[in-house]
N, C-alpha and C positions, 0 to 999 in steps of 0.2 A: 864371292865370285869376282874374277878380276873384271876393271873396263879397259878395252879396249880402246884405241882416238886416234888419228891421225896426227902425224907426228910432223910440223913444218920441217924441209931439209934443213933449214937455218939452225933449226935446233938441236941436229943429229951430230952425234961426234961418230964422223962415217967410220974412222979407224978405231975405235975401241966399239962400236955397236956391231961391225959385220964381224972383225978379226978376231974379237977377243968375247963379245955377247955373242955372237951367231944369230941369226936371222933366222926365219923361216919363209921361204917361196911356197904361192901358196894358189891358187888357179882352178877353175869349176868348167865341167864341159858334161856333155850329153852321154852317158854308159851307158850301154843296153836299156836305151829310151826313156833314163831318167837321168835327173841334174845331178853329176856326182862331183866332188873336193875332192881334192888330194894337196897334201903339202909335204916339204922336206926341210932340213935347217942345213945351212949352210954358211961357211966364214971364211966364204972368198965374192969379190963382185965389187960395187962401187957406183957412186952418184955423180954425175958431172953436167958438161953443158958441149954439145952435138949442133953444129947448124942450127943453132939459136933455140934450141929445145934442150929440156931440163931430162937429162938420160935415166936411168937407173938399168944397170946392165950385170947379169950372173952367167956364169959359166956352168953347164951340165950334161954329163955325160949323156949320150944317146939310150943308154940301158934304162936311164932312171923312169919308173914310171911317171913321175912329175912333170919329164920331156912332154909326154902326149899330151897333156893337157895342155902345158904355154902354146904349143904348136899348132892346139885347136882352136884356140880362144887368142883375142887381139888385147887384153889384159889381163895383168896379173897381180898380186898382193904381195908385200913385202912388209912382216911382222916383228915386232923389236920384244919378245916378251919379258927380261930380265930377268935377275938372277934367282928368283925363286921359283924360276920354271924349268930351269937349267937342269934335272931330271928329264923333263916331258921333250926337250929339245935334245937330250942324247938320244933318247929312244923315239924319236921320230924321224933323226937321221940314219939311224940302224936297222930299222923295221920297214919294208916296202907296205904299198899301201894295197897294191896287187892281191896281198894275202888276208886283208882284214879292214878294218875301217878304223887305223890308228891312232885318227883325231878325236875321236871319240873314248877311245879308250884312256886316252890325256886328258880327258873331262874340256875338249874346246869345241867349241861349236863356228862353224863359217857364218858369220851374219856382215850383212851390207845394207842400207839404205835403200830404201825405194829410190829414192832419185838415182841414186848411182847404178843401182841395177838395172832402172830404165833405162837409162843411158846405155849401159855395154848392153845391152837386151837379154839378161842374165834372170834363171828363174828357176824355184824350184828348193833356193839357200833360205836361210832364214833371212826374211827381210820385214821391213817397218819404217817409218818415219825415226827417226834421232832418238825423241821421246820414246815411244816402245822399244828401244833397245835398250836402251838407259833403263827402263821401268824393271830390268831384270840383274841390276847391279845395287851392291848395297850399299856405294858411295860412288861419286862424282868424283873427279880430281879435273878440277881446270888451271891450265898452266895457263897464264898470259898477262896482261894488264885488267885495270879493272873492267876493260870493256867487255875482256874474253869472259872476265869472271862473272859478269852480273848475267851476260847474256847466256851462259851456260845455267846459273841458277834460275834462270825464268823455264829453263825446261825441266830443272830438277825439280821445281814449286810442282809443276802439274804432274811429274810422276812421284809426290810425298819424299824424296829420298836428301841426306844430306850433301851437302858439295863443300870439296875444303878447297881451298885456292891459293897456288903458287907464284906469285909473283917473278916475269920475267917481263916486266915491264916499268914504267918511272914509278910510280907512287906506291899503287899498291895498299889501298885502302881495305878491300874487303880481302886480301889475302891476310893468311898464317904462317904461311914459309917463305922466304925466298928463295932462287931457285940455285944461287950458289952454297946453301945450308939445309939438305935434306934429311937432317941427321932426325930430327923429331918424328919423322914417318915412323919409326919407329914403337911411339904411342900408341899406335893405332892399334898392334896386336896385345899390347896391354890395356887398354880400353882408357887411356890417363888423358882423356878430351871430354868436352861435353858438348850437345847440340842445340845452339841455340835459334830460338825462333824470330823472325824476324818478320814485321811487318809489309803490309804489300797494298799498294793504293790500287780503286780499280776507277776506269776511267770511262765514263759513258757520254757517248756522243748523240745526240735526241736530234731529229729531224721529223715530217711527217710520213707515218707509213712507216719508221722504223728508225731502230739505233746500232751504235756500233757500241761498241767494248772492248775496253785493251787492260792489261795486268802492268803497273809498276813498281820494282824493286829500290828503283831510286826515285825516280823522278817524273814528273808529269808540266809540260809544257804546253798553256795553250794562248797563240798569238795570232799574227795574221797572214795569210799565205803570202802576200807583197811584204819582203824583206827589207829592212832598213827606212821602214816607216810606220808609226807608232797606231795601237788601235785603242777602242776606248770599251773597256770592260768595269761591267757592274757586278761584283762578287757578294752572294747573301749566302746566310746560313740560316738554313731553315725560309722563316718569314723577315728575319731580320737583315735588315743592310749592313754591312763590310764596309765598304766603299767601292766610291767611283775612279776610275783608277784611269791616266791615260799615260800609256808605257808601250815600250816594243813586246810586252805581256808578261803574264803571271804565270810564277813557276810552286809548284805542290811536290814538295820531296818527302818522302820518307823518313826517319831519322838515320836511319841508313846513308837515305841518301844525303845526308845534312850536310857531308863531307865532299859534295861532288859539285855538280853547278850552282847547287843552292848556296854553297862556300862562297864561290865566286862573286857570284851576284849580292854576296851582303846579308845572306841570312846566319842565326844562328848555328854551333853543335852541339846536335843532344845526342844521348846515349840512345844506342841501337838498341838496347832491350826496353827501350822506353815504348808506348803505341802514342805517337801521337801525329799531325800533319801540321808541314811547316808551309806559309803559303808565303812568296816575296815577289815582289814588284819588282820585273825586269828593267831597265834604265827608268823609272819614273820620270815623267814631267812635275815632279813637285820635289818640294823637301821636306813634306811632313811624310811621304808613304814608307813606312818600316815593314817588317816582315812578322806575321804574328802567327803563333804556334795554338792549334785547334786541339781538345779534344777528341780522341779516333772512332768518339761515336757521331761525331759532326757531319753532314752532310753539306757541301760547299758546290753553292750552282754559281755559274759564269755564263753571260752571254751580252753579245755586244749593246753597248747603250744607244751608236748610232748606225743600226743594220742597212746595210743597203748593198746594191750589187759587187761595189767593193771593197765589203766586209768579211771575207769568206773565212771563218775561222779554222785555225789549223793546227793538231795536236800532235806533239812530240815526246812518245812517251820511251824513255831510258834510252835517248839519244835517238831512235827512229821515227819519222812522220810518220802517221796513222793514216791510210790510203781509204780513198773515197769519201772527205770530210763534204765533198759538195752539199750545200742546202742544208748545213746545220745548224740549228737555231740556239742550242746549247746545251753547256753540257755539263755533268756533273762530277765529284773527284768525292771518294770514299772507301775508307777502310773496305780490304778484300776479305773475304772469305779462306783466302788464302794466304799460307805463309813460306816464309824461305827457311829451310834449314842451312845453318851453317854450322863446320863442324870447326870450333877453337880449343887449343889445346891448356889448358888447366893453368899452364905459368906466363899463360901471353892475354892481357888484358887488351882492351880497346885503349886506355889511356896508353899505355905503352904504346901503343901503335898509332897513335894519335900524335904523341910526342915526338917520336922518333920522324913519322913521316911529313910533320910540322917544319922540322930542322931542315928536312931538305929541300920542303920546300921554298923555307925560306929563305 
Protein backbone atom coordinates (compact mmCIF):
# COMPACT_ATOMS: atom_id res chain seq x y z
CA UNK A 1 0.00 0.00 0.00
CA UNK A 2 1.42 3.22 -1.06
CA UNK A 3 1.81 6.35 1.78
CA UNK A 4 0.65 9.18 1.12
CA UNK A 5 2.48 12.80 3.03
CA UNK A 6 2.42 16.15 2.44
CA UNK A 7 4.80 17.28 0.15
CA UNK A 8 6.63 20.98 1.21
CA UNK A 9 6.27 23.47 -2.07
CA UNK A 10 10.00 23.89 -1.68
CA UNK A 11 10.33 20.50 -2.56
CA UNK A 12 7.98 20.27 -5.68
CA UNK A 13 9.49 20.67 -9.03
CA UNK A 14 6.00 22.47 -9.95
CA UNK A 15 6.86 21.98 -13.92
CA UNK A 16 7.77 18.39 -14.26
CA UNK A 17 5.02 17.31 -11.29
CA UNK A 18 1.78 19.19 -12.81
CA UNK A 19 2.91 19.04 -16.71
CA UNK A 20 4.61 16.03 -17.15
CA UNK A 21 3.49 13.69 -13.65
CA UNK A 22 -0.13 15.16 -13.52
CA UNK A 23 -1.79 15.73 -10.50
CA UNK A 24 -4.81 14.80 -9.09
CA UNK A 25 -7.62 17.52 -7.64
CA UNK A 26 -9.30 16.00 -5.26
CA UNK A 27 -12.33 17.62 -2.84
CA UNK A 28 -15.26 16.04 -0.47
CA UNK A 29 -18.81 17.67 0.00
CA UNK A 30 -22.28 16.43 1.11
CA UNK A 31 -24.22 14.05 -1.84
CA UNK A 32 -27.52 13.06 -1.18
CA UNK A 33 -26.84 13.39 2.81
CA UNK A 34 -23.62 11.90 2.92
CA UNK A 35 -19.81 12.81 2.82
CA UNK A 36 -18.98 12.09 -0.82
CA UNK A 37 -14.99 12.34 -2.83
CA UNK A 38 -14.46 12.86 -6.00
CA UNK A 39 -11.18 13.61 -7.88
CA UNK A 40 -9.70 14.08 -11.33
CA UNK A 41 -5.92 14.44 -12.76
CA UNK A 42 -4.83 16.98 -14.27
CA UNK A 43 -1.48 18.81 -16.04
CA UNK A 44 -2.30 22.21 -16.15
CA UNK A 45 -2.41 24.81 -13.00
CA UNK A 46 0.54 26.16 -10.79
CA UNK A 47 1.87 27.31 -7.28
CA UNK A 48 2.83 30.88 -6.48
CA UNK A 49 2.55 33.74 -4.21
CA UNK A 50 -0.83 36.14 -4.39
CA UNK A 51 -0.96 39.28 -1.81
CA UNK A 52 1.44 37.55 0.35
CA UNK A 53 -0.32 34.11 0.33
CA UNK A 54 1.09 30.83 -0.96
CA UNK A 55 -1.73 30.27 -4.19
CA UNK A 56 -1.99 26.92 -5.67
CA UNK A 57 -4.47 27.52 -8.65
CA UNK A 58 -6.24 24.75 -11.54
CA UNK A 59 -8.28 25.59 -14.18
CA UNK A 60 -11.72 23.41 -14.83
CA UNK A 61 -14.25 23.21 -16.99
CA UNK A 62 -17.75 23.99 -15.58
CA UNK A 63 -19.04 20.34 -17.03
CA UNK A 64 -16.53 18.48 -14.89
CA UNK A 65 -18.15 16.94 -11.98
CA UNK A 66 -15.14 17.80 -9.78
CA UNK A 67 -16.36 21.54 -10.38
CA UNK A 68 -19.33 20.98 -7.83
CA UNK A 69 -17.42 19.90 -5.16
CA UNK A 70 -14.33 22.75 -5.19
CA UNK A 71 -17.35 25.18 -5.38
CA UNK A 72 -19.04 23.62 -2.30
CA UNK A 73 -16.28 23.18 -0.19
CA UNK A 74 -13.46 26.19 0.74
CA UNK A 75 -10.64 23.36 0.42
CA UNK A 76 -9.29 21.15 -1.74
CA UNK A 77 -6.27 18.43 -2.18
CA UNK A 78 -3.66 18.40 -4.65
CA UNK A 79 -1.97 14.72 -5.15
CA UNK A 80 1.41 14.02 -6.72
CA UNK A 81 1.10 10.19 -7.08
CA UNK A 82 4.04 9.14 -9.45
CA UNK A 83 4.99 7.06 -11.94
CA UNK A 84 3.60 3.75 -10.89
CA UNK A 85 0.23 5.02 -10.72
CA UNK A 86 0.26 6.66 -14.01
CA UNK A 87 -2.46 3.78 -15.10
CA UNK A 88 -4.94 4.94 -12.09
CA UNK A 89 -4.27 8.59 -13.28
CA UNK A 90 -5.25 8.14 -17.08
CA UNK A 91 -8.25 6.50 -15.99
CA UNK A 92 -9.30 8.90 -13.52
CA UNK A 93 -9.14 11.60 -15.92
CA UNK A 94 -11.27 9.76 -18.44
CA UNK A 95 -13.92 8.26 -16.38
CA UNK A 96 -16.46 10.84 -14.62
CA UNK A 97 -17.10 10.24 -11.17
CA UNK A 98 -20.95 10.84 -11.83
CA UNK A 99 -21.08 7.20 -12.96
CA UNK A 100 -19.39 5.12 -10.42
CA UNK A 101 -17.22 5.65 -7.43
CA UNK A 102 -13.67 5.62 -9.56
CA UNK A 103 -11.42 6.00 -6.65
CA UNK A 104 -12.22 3.24 -5.52
CA UNK A 105 -11.94 1.21 -8.14
CA UNK A 106 -7.91 2.55 -8.48
CA UNK A 107 -7.73 0.85 -4.96
CA UNK A 108 -7.35 4.82 -3.32
CA UNK A 109 -8.89 5.62 -0.44
CA UNK A 110 -9.53 9.79 0.76
CA UNK A 111 -8.06 9.88 4.17
CA UNK A 112 -7.11 13.25 6.28
CA UNK A 113 -6.21 13.72 9.77
CA UNK A 114 -8.35 14.62 12.50
CA UNK A 115 -6.77 17.79 12.96
CA UNK A 116 -7.15 18.81 9.46
CA UNK A 117 -10.60 17.58 9.08
CA UNK A 118 -11.45 19.52 12.23
CA UNK A 119 -10.27 22.39 10.96
CA UNK A 120 -12.12 22.46 7.34
CA UNK A 121 -15.14 20.79 9.42
CA UNK A 122 -14.97 17.84 7.03
CA UNK A 123 -16.55 14.39 7.96
CA UNK A 124 -17.56 11.29 7.12
CA UNK A 125 -13.63 10.45 4.99
CA UNK A 126 -11.57 8.37 6.42
CA UNK A 127 -9.90 10.10 9.19
CA UNK A 128 -7.33 9.31 12.30
CA UNK A 129 -4.58 10.83 14.01
CA UNK A 130 -1.02 10.55 11.69
CA UNK A 131 -0.29 7.31 13.60
CA UNK A 132 -3.70 5.28 12.48
CA UNK A 133 -3.13 6.21 9.14
CA UNK A 134 0.43 5.32 8.99
CA UNK A 135 -0.72 1.98 10.92
CA UNK A 136 -2.31 0.94 7.42
CA UNK A 137 0.94 1.37 5.21
CA UNK A 138 3.76 -1.09 5.07
CA UNK A 139 6.63 1.40 5.22
CA UNK A 140 7.28 4.95 6.12
CA UNK A 141 9.33 7.06 3.73
CA UNK A 142 10.57 10.37 5.63
CA UNK A 143 12.31 12.73 3.47
CA UNK A 144 13.98 15.51 5.62
CA UNK A 145 16.90 15.86 7.92
CA UNK A 146 17.37 13.81 10.88
CA UNK A 147 15.02 15.81 12.77
CA UNK A 148 12.17 15.01 10.17
CA UNK A 149 13.49 11.47 10.34
CA UNK A 150 13.59 10.46 13.92
CA UNK A 151 10.45 12.40 14.60
CA UNK A 152 8.57 10.29 11.99
CA UNK A 153 10.11 6.99 13.39
CA UNK A 154 8.77 7.77 16.98
CA UNK A 155 5.29 7.32 15.32
CA UNK A 156 6.21 4.45 13.18
CA UNK A 157 7.78 2.81 16.77
CA UNK A 158 4.00 2.89 18.02
CA UNK A 159 2.43 1.57 14.79
CA UNK A 160 5.37 -1.62 14.77
CA UNK A 161 6.17 -0.57 10.90
CA UNK A 162 9.61 0.09 9.30
CA UNK A 163 10.72 3.82 8.09
CA UNK A 164 13.47 4.28 5.65
CA UNK A 165 14.82 7.90 5.57
CA UNK A 166 15.91 10.17 2.82
CA UNK A 167 18.03 12.64 3.48
CA UNK A 168 17.32 16.40 2.10
CA UNK A 169 19.05 17.78 4.83
CA UNK A 170 22.92 18.54 6.19
CA UNK A 171 23.93 15.30 7.84
CA UNK A 172 21.83 12.82 7.45
CA UNK A 173 22.74 10.25 10.14
CA UNK A 174 19.77 8.06 10.40
CA UNK A 175 18.96 8.24 6.55
CA UNK A 176 19.85 5.51 3.58
CA UNK A 177 19.41 7.66 0.60
CA UNK A 178 20.02 10.88 -0.45
CA UNK A 179 17.55 12.68 -1.97
CA UNK A 180 19.62 13.61 -5.23
CA UNK A 181 20.21 9.44 -5.70
CA UNK A 182 16.98 7.49 -5.54
CA UNK A 183 18.17 4.93 -7.72
CA UNK A 184 18.25 2.24 -4.72
CA UNK A 185 14.43 2.51 -4.22
CA UNK A 186 14.53 0.19 -6.22
CA UNK A 187 15.55 -2.72 -3.64
CA UNK A 188 12.56 -2.48 -2.28
CA UNK A 189 10.58 -4.48 -4.87
CA UNK A 190 13.35 -7.08 -4.73
CA UNK A 191 13.45 -7.33 -1.04
CA UNK A 192 17.65 -6.55 -1.19
CA UNK A 193 17.38 -4.52 2.51
CA UNK A 194 16.98 -5.77 5.86
CA UNK A 195 15.09 -4.28 9.02
CA UNK A 196 16.94 -3.25 11.59
CA UNK A 197 15.89 -2.97 15.21
CA UNK A 198 16.91 -0.28 17.09
CA UNK A 199 16.83 0.57 20.66
CA UNK A 200 14.39 3.21 22.39
CA UNK A 201 14.95 4.73 25.94
CA UNK A 202 11.79 5.36 27.91
CA UNK A 203 11.81 8.26 30.19
CA UNK A 204 9.62 8.58 33.46
CA UNK A 205 9.15 11.55 35.29
CA UNK A 206 7.91 10.58 39.31
CA UNK A 207 6.04 13.33 41.18
CA UNK A 208 3.48 12.62 43.98
CA UNK A 209 0.07 11.50 42.85
CA UNK A 210 1.49 10.57 39.57
CA UNK A 211 4.12 10.27 36.56
CA UNK A 212 4.63 11.20 33.17
CA UNK A 213 6.37 8.99 30.33
CA UNK A 214 7.90 9.90 27.16
CA UNK A 215 9.70 7.29 24.41
CA UNK A 216 13.37 8.31 23.15
CA UNK A 217 14.77 7.32 19.80
CA UNK A 218 17.89 9.37 20.29
CA UNK A 219 18.12 11.13 23.31
CA UNK A 220 16.93 12.05 26.65
CA UNK A 221 17.87 15.37 28.41
CA UNK A 222 17.31 16.20 31.81
CA UNK A 223 18.51 19.74 33.34
CA UNK A 224 17.13 22.69 34.71
CA UNK A 225 14.14 24.74 33.47
CA UNK A 226 16.42 28.30 34.24
CA UNK A 227 18.83 28.19 31.17
CA UNK A 228 22.28 29.02 31.26
CA UNK A 229 22.91 27.98 34.95
CA UNK A 230 24.05 24.80 36.05
CA UNK A 231 22.13 22.22 38.43
CA UNK A 232 23.44 19.59 40.72
CA UNK A 233 22.13 16.00 39.98
CA UNK A 234 22.88 12.79 41.69
CA UNK A 235 22.77 9.84 39.17
CA UNK A 236 22.42 5.94 40.81
CA UNK A 237 21.96 2.79 39.25
CA UNK A 238 19.90 0.61 41.05
CA UNK A 239 21.18 1.17 45.01
CA UNK A 240 24.44 2.18 43.70
CA UNK A 241 25.97 5.81 43.36
CA UNK A 242 27.15 7.13 39.77
CA UNK A 243 28.11 10.43 40.82
CA UNK A 244 27.50 13.77 41.95
CA UNK A 245 27.41 15.74 38.99
CA UNK A 246 27.25 19.74 38.80
CA UNK A 247 26.69 20.66 34.97
CA UNK A 248 24.09 22.53 32.82
CA UNK A 249 22.72 18.41 33.00
CA UNK A 250 23.01 14.93 31.90
CA UNK A 251 22.36 13.77 28.59
CA UNK A 252 21.09 9.49 28.15
CA UNK A 253 21.27 8.78 24.30
CA UNK A 254 20.63 5.74 22.64
CA UNK A 255 23.27 4.33 20.53
CA UNK A 256 21.49 5.68 17.81
CA UNK A 257 21.65 8.43 19.19
CA UNK A 258 25.44 8.38 19.96
CA UNK A 259 25.87 10.30 16.71
CA UNK A 260 23.62 13.46 17.65
CA UNK A 261 23.98 15.70 20.78
CA UNK A 262 25.61 13.05 22.74
CA UNK A 263 28.56 13.50 19.78
CA UNK A 264 28.61 16.94 20.68
CA UNK A 265 28.79 17.08 24.18
CA UNK A 266 31.74 14.55 24.32
CA UNK A 267 30.37 11.11 24.45
CA UNK A 268 31.30 8.19 22.71
CA UNK A 269 29.97 6.12 19.10
CA UNK A 270 28.68 2.91 19.36
CA UNK A 271 27.07 0.75 16.85
CA UNK A 272 23.13 1.15 16.47
CA UNK A 273 22.49 -2.59 16.67
CA UNK A 274 24.43 -2.49 19.92
CA UNK A 275 21.48 -2.11 23.24
CA UNK A 276 23.12 -0.25 25.39
CA UNK A 277 22.73 3.57 27.33
CA UNK A 278 25.23 6.27 27.08
CA UNK A 279 24.85 8.80 29.80
CA UNK A 280 27.30 12.34 29.48
CA UNK A 281 27.62 15.20 31.55
CA UNK A 282 26.53 18.30 29.80
CA UNK A 283 29.40 21.22 30.30
CA UNK A 284 30.62 19.68 33.71
CA UNK A 285 31.96 21.79 36.45
CA UNK A 286 34.87 19.37 36.80
CA UNK A 287 37.51 17.56 34.83
CA UNK A 288 37.18 14.17 35.99
CA UNK A 289 33.23 13.62 34.71
CA UNK A 290 33.44 11.42 31.47
CA UNK A 291 30.64 9.77 29.80
CA UNK A 292 29.95 6.14 30.79
CA UNK A 293 28.02 3.45 28.64
CA UNK A 294 25.42 1.31 30.88
CA UNK A 295 24.10 -2.06 30.30
CA UNK A 296 20.26 -1.69 28.74
CA UNK A 297 19.25 -3.75 31.51
CA UNK A 298 20.21 -0.74 33.77
CA UNK A 299 17.95 1.36 35.39
CA UNK A 300 19.49 5.07 35.93
CA UNK A 301 17.52 7.47 38.54
CA UNK A 302 18.32 11.23 38.69
CA UNK A 303 17.24 13.70 40.92
CA UNK A 304 18.43 16.88 42.13
CA UNK A 305 21.07 16.81 45.15
CA UNK A 306 19.96 20.39 46.30
CA UNK A 307 15.94 20.57 45.61
CA UNK A 308 14.45 23.52 46.42
CA UNK A 309 11.89 26.05 44.68
CA UNK A 310 14.51 26.80 42.12
CA UNK A 311 15.24 23.45 41.20
CA UNK A 312 12.47 22.70 38.79
CA UNK A 313 13.73 19.85 36.74
CA UNK A 314 13.11 19.78 32.99
CA UNK A 315 13.18 16.88 30.36
CA UNK A 316 14.17 17.16 26.75
CA UNK A 317 13.45 14.20 25.06
CA UNK A 318 14.75 13.93 20.98
CA UNK A 319 14.89 17.55 21.00
CA UNK A 320 11.31 18.56 22.56
CA UNK A 321 10.57 19.70 26.34
CA UNK A 322 8.29 17.31 28.11
CA UNK A 323 5.24 19.54 29.24
CA UNK A 324 4.09 19.71 32.79
CA UNK A 325 7.50 18.66 34.65
CA UNK A 326 6.09 21.02 37.68
CA UNK A 327 6.78 19.17 41.23
CA UNK A 328 8.93 16.43 39.98
CA UNK A 329 11.04 14.84 42.20
CA UNK A 330 12.69 12.46 39.77
CA UNK A 331 13.15 10.70 37.32
CA UNK A 332 14.15 7.61 35.69
CA UNK A 333 15.79 6.59 31.95
CA UNK A 334 15.45 2.87 30.82
CA UNK A 335 15.44 0.59 27.99
CA UNK A 336 11.80 0.68 26.35
CA UNK A 337 9.73 -1.97 25.50
CA UNK A 338 9.86 -0.66 22.29
CA UNK A 339 11.77 -0.47 19.14
CA UNK A 340 12.50 1.42 16.01
CA UNK A 341 12.48 -0.23 12.72
CA UNK A 342 14.74 1.01 10.29
CA UNK A 343 14.88 -0.15 6.91
CA UNK A 344 18.92 -0.25 5.50
CA UNK A 345 19.83 -1.47 2.30
CA UNK A 346 22.23 -4.71 2.15
CA UNK A 347 25.44 -2.55 0.62
CA UNK A 348 25.19 0.60 3.00
CA UNK A 349 26.73 -0.12 6.47
CA UNK A 350 26.72 2.38 9.36
CA UNK A 351 30.40 2.74 8.99
CA UNK A 352 30.19 3.88 5.60
CA UNK A 353 27.82 6.20 6.74
CA UNK A 354 29.59 7.11 9.63
CA UNK A 355 32.57 7.92 7.46
CA UNK A 356 31.40 9.53 4.75
CA UNK A 357 29.17 11.86 7.03
CA UNK A 358 32.27 12.35 9.40
CA UNK A 359 34.19 14.08 6.23
CA UNK A 360 31.68 16.46 6.09
CA UNK A 361 31.38 17.29 8.96
CA UNK A 362 34.59 17.82 9.41
Amino acid sequence: MSQLHPIPVSELHVFTAIGKEWMLITAETEKDGKPTANTMTASWGGLGRLWNKDVAFAFIRPQRYTKEFLDAEPAFSLSFLGDEHRKALSYLGSVSGRNEDKMARCGLTPAMTCRDANYLGINGILTGEAGDLLSRCDLIIAIGGDGTIFHQAAVAMRCNKPILGINSGRLGFLSQLEANDLSPLAKLATGDYVIENRMVLRMTAYRQGGTITSFAINDVVISRTHLGRTIDLDVRCGNDLIGEYRADGILFATPTGSTAYSLSAGGPIIDPSLESIIMTPICPHSLASRSIVFNSDKILIVRPTMPDADTQLCAIVDGTPVDHMEGIEYVTVEKSEYVSRFLCFKDRSFYQTLNQKMKLRG
